[in-house]
C-alpha positions as protocol buffer text, in pm:
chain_id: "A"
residue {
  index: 1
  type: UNK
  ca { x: -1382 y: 4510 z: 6834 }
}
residue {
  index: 2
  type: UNK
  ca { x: -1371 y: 4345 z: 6452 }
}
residue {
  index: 3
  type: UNK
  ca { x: -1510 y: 4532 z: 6206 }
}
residue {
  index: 4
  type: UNK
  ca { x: -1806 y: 4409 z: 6084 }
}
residue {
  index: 5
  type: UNK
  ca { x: -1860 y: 4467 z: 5654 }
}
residue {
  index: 6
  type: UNK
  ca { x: -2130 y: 4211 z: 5604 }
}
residue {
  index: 7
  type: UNK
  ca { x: -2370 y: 3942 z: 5771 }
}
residue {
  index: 8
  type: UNK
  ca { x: -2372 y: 3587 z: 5666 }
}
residue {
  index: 9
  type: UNK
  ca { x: -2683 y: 3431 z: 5735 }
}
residue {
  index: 10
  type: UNK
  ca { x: -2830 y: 3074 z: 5740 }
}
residue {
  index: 11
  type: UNK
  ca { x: -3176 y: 3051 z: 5690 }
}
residue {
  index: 12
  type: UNK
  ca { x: -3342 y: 2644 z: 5812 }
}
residue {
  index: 13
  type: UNK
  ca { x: -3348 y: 2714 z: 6202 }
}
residue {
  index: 14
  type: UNK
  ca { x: -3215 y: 3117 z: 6157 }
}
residue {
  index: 15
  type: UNK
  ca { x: -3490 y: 3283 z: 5940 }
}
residue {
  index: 16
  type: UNK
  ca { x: -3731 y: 3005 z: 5891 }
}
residue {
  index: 17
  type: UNK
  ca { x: -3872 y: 2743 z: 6076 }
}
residue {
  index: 18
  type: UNK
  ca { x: -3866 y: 2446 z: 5927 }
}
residue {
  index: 19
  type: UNK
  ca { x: -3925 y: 2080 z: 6070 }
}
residue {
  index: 20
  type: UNK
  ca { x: -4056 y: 1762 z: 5864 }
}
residue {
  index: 21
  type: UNK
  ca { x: -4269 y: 1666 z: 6202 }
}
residue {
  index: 22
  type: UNK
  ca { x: -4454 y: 1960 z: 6130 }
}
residue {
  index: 23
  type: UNK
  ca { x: -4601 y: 1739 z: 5838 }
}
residue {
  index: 24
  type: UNK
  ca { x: -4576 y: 1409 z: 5976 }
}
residue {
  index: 25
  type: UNK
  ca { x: -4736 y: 1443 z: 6309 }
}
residue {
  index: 26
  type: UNK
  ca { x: -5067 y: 1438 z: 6074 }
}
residue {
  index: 27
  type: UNK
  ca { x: -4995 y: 1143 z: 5925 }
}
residue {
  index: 28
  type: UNK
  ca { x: -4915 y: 922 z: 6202 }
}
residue {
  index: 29
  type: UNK
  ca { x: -5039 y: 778 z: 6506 }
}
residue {
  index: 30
  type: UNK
  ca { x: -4785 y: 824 z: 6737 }
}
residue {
  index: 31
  type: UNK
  ca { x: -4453 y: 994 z: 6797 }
}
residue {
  index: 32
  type: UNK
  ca { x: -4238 y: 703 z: 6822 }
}
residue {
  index: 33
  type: UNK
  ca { x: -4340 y: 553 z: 6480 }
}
residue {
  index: 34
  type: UNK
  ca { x: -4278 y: 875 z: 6322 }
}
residue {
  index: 35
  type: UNK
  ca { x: -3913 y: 959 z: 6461 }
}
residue {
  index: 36
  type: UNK
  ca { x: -3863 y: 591 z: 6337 }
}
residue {
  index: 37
  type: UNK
  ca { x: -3959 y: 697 z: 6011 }
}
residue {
  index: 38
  type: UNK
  ca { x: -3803 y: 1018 z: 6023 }
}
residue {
  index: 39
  type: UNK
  ca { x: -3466 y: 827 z: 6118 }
}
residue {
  index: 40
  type: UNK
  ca { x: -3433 y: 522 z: 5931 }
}
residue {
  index: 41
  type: UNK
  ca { x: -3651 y: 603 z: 5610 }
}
residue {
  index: 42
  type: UNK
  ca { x: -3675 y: 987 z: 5541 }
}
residue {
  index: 43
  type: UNK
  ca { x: -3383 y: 1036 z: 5723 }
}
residue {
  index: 44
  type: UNK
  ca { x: -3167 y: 1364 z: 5766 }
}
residue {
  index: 45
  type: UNK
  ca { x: -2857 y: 1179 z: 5545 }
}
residue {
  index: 46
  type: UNK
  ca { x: -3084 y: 1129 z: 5249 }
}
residue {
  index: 47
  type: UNK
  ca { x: -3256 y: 1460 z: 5296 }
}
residue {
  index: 48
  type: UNK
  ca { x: -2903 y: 1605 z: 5269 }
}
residue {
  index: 49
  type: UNK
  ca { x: -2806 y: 1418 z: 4959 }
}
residue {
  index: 50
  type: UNK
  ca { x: -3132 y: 1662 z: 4822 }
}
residue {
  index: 51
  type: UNK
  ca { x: -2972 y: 1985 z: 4970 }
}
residue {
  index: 52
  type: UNK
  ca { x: -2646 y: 1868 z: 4771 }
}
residue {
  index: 53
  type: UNK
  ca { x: -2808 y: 1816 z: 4435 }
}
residue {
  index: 54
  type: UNK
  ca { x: -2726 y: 1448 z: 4460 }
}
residue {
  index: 55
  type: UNK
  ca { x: -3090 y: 1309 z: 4495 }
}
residue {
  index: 56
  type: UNK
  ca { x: -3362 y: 1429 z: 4281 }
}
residue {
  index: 57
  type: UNK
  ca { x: -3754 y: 1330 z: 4406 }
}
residue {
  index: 58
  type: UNK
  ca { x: -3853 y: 1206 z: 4107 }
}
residue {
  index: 59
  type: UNK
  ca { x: -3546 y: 901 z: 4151 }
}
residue {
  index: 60
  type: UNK
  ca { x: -3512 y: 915 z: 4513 }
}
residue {
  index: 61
  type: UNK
  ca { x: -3938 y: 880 z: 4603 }
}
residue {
  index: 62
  type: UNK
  ca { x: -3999 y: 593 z: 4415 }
}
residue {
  index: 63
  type: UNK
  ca { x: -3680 y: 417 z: 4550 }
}
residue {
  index: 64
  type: UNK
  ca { x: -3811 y: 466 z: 4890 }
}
residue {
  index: 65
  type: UNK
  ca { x: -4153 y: 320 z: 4797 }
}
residue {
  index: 66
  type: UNK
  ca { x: -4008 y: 40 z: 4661 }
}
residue {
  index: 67
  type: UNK
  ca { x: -3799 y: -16 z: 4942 }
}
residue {
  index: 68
  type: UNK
  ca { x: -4035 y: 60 z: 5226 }
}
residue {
  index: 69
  type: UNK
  ca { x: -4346 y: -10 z: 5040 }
}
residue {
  index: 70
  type: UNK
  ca { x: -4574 y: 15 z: 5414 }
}
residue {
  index: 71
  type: UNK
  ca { x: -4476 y: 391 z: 5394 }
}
residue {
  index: 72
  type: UNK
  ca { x: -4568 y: 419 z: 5030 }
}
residue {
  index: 73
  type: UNK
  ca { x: -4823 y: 759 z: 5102 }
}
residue {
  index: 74
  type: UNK
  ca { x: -4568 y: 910 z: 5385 }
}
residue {
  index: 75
  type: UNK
  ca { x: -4311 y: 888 z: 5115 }
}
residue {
  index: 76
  type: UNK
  ca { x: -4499 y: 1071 z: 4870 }
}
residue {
  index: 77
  type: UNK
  ca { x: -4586 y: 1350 z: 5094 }
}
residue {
  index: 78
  type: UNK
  ca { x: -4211 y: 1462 z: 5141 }
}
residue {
  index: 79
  type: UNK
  ca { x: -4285 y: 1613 z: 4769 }
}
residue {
  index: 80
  type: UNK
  ca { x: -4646 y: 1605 z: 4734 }
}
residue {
  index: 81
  type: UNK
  ca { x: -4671 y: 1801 z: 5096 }
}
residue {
  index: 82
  type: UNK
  ca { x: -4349 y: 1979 z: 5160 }
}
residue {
  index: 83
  type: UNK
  ca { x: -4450 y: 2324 z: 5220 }
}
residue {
  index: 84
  type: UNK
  ca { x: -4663 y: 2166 z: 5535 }
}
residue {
  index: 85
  type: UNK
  ca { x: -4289 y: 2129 z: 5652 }
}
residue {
  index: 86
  type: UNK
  ca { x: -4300 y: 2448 z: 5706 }
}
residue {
  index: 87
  type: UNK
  ca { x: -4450 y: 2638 z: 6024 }
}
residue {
  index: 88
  type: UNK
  ca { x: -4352 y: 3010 z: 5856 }
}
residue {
  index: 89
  type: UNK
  ca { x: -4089 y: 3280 z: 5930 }
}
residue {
  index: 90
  type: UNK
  ca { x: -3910 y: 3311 z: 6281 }
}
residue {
  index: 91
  type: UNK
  ca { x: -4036 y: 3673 z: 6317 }
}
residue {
  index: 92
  type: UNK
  ca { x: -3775 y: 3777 z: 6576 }
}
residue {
  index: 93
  type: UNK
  ca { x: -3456 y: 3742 z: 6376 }
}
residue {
  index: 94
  type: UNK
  ca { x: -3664 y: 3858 z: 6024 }
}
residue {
  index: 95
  type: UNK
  ca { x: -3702 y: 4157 z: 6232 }
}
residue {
  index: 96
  type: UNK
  ca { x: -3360 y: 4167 z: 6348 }
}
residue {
  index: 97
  type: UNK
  ca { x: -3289 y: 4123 z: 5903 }
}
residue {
  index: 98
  type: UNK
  ca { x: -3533 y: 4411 z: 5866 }
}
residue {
  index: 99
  type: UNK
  ca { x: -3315 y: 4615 z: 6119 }
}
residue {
  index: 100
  type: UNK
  ca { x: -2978 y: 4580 z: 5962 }
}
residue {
  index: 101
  type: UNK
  ca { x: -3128 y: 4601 z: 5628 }
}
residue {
  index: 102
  type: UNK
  ca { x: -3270 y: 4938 z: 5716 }
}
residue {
  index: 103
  type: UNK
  ca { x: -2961 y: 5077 z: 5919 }
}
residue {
  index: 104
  type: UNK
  ca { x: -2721 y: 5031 z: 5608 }
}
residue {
  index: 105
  type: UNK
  ca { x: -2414 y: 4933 z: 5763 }
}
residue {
  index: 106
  type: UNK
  ca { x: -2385 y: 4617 z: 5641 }
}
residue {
  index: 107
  type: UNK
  ca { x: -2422 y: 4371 z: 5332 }
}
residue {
  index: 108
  type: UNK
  ca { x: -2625 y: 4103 z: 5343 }
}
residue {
  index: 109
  type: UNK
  ca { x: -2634 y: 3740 z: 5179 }
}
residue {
  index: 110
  type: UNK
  ca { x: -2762 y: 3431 z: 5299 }
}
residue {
  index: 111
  type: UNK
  ca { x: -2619 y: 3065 z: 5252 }
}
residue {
  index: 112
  type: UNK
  ca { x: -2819 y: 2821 z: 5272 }
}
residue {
  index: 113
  type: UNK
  ca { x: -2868 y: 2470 z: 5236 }
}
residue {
  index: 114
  type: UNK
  ca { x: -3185 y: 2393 z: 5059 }
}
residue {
  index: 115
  type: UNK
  ca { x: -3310 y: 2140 z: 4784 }
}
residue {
  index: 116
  type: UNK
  ca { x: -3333 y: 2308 z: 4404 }
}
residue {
  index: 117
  type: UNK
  ca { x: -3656 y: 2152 z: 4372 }
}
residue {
  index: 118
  type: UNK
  ca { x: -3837 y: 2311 z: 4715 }
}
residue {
  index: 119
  type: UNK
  ca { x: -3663 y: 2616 z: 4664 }
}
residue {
  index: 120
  type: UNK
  ca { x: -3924 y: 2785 z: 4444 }
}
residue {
  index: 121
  type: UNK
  ca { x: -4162 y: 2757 z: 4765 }
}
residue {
  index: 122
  type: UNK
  ca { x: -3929 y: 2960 z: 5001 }
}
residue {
  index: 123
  type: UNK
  ca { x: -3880 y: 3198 z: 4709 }
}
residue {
  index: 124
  type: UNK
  ca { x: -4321 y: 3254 z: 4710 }
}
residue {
  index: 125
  type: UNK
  ca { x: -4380 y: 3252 z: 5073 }
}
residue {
  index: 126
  type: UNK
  ca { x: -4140 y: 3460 z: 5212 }
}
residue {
  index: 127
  type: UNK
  ca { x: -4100 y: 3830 z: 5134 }
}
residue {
  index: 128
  type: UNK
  ca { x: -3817 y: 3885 z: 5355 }
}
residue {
  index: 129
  type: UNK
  ca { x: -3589 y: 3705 z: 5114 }
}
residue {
  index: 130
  type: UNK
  ca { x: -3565 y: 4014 z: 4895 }
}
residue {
  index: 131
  type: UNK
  ca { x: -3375 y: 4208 z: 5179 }
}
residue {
  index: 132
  type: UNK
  ca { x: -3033 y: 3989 z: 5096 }
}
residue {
  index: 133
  type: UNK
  ca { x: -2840 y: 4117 z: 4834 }
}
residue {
  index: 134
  type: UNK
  ca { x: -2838 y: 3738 z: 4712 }
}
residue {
  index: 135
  type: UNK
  ca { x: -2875 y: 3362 z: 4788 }
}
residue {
  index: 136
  type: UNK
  ca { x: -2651 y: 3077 z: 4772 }
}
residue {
  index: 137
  type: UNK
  ca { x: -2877 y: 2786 z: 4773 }
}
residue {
  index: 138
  type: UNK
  ca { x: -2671 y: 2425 z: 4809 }
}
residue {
  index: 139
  type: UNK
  ca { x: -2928 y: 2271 z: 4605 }
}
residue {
  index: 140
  type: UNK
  ca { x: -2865 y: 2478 z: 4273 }
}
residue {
  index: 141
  type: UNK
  ca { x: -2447 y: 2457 z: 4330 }
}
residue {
  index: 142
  type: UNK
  ca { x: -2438 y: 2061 z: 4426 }
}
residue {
  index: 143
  type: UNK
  ca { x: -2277 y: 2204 z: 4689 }
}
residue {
  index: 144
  type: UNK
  ca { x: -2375 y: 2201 z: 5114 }
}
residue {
  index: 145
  type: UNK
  ca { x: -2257 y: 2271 z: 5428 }
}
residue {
  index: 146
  type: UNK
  ca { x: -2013 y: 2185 z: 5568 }
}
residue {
  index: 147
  type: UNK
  ca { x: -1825 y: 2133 z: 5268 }
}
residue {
  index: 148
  type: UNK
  ca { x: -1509 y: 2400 z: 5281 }
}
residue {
  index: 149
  type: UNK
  ca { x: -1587 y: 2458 z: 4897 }
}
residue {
  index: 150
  type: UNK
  ca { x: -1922 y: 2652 z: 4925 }
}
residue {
  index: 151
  type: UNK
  ca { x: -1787 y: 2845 z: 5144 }
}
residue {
  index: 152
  type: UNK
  ca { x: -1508 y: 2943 z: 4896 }
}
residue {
  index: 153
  type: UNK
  ca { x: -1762 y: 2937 z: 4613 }
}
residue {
  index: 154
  type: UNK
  ca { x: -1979 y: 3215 z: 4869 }
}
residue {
  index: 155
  type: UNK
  ca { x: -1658 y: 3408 z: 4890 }
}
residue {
  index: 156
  type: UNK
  ca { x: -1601 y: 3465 z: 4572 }
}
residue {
  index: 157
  type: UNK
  ca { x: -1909 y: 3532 z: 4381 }
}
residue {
  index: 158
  type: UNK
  ca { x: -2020 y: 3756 z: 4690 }
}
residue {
  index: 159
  type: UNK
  ca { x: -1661 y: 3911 z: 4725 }
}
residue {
  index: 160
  type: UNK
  ca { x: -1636 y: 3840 z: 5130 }
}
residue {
  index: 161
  type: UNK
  ca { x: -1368 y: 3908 z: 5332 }
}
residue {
  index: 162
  type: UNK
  ca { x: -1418 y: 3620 z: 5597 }
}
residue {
  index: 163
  type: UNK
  ca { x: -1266 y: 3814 z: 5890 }
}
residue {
  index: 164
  type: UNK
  ca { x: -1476 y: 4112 z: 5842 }
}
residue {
  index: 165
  type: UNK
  ca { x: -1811 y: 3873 z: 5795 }
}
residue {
  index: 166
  type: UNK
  ca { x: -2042 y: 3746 z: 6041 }
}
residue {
  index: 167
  type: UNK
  ca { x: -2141 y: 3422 z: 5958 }
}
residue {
  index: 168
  type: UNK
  ca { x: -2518 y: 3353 z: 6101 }
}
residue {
  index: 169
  type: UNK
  ca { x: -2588 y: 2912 z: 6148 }
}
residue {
  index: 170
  type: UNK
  ca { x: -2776 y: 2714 z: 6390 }
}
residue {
  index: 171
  type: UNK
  ca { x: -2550 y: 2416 z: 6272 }
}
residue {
  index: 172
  type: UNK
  ca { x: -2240 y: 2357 z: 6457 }
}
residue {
  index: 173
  type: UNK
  ca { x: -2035 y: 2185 z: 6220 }
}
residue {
  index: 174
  type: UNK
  ca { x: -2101 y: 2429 z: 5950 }
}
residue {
  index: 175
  type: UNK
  ca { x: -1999 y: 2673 z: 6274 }
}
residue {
  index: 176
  type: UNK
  ca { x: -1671 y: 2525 z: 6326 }
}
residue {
  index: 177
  type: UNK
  ca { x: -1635 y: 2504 z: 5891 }
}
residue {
  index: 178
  type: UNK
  ca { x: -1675 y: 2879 z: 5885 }
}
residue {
  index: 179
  type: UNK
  ca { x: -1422 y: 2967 z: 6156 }
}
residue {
  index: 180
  type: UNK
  ca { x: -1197 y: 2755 z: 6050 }
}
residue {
  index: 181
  type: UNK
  ca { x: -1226 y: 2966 z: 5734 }
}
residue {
  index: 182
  type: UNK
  ca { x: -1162 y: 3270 z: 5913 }
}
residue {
  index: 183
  type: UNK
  ca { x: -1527 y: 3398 z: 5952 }
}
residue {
  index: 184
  type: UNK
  ca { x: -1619 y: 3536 z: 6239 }
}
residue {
  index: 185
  type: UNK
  ca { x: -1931 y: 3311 z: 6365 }
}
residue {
  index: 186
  type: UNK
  ca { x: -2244 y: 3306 z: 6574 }
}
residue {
  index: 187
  type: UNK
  ca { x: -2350 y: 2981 z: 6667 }
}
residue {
  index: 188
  type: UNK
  ca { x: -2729 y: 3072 z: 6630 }
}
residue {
  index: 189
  type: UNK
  ca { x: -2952 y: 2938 z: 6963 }
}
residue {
  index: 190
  type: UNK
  ca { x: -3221 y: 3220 z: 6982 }
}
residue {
  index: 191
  type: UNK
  ca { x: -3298 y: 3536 z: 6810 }
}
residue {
  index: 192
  type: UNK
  ca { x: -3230 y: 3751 z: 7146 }
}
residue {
  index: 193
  type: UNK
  ca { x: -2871 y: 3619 z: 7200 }
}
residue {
  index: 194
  type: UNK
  ca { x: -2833 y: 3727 z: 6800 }
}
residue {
  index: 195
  type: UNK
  ca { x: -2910 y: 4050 z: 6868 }
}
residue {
  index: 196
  type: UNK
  ca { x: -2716 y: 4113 z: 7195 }
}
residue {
  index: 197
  type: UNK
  ca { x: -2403 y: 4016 z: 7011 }
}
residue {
  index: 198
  type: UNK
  ca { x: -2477 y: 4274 z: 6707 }
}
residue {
  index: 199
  type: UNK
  ca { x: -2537 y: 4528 z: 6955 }
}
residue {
  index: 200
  type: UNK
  ca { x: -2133 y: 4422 z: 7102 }
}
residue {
  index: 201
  type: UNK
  ca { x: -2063 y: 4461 z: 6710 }
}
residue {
  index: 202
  type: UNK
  ca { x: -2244 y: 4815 z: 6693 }
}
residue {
  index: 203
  type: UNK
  ca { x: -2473 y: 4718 z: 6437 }
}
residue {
  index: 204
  type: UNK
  ca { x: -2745 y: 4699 z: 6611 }
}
């Protein structure tokens, strides 16, 4: 058994449940138009460039507009509405936070890929944030997953030992990043497999 010194976690699709169709199924008519949307003009590439610090909204919205001017509102909304992207907590694993957080046996950080600019609404909404000793947010670093380097920048300004870390993601690639790395990893599928693995670890 590895000993375990602190927990690693991810929080988009770990902590917090976050989908743009939770937004866009209001605005249009059908599925099919909206994955097409959600795939050739909002699509996960340029929503990444935001995680990285690369796109800002106030350059990248109006260059969609102009581009795809029959989408001019949905385009908007990705700012104007953002927070609607987001359905709220995944209370199972903030419980299973809560848990460790209480039990002492561990550190906790999270790394996360997140835009700068929507940051400040994770930060309001959810109270379980306070529990990790402190964020890495891609946005504020220009910096994402997978890229090796934030994972080097996370090691060193939270002084990690990879092989005694558990590193939390629901992301393969940023899975096979982190092992590669030397972490030890949980390829996150559903809060109940989490927790029978940190019960293998003894720390749950």
């Amino acid at each position: 058994m590895r000993d375990i010194e602190t927990v690693l976690f991810d929080l988009g699709g770990v902590l917090v449940d976050w989908d743009p169709r939770y937004l866009y199924r209001k605005m249009f008519k059908n599925n099919a138009e909206m994955e097409r949307f959600l795939a050739e003009v909002c699509h996960p590439h340029w929503n990444h460039l935001h995680d990285q610090g690369m796109l800002s909204f106030a350059n990248s919205i109006p260059d969609l507009q102009h581009r795809y001017p029959q989408h001019h509102d949905e385009i908007a909304a990705w700012q104007e509405r953002w927070p609607e992207m987001l359905k709220g907590a995944i209370d199972r694993t903030v419980g299973i936070l809560e848990d460790l957080k209480k039990r002492k046996k561990v550190r906790l950080f999270a790394l996360t890929n997140w835009s700068a600019e929507t940051w400040p609404h994770a930060l309001e909404r959810f109270e379980f944030l306070d529990h990790f000793e402190d964020i890495l947010v891609s946005g504020q670093e220009k910096l994402a997953k997978p890229d090796p380097r934030i994972f080097d920048l996370a090691i060193s300004r939270f002084k990690l030992n990879p092989r005694e870390t558990l590193f939390i993601d629901d992301s393969d690639r940023n899975i096979q990043q982190a092992r590669e790395l030397g972490f030890i990893t949980h390829w996150f599928r559903d809060p109940v497999k989490l927790q029978r693995e940190l019960i293998e670890y003894q720390l749950s």
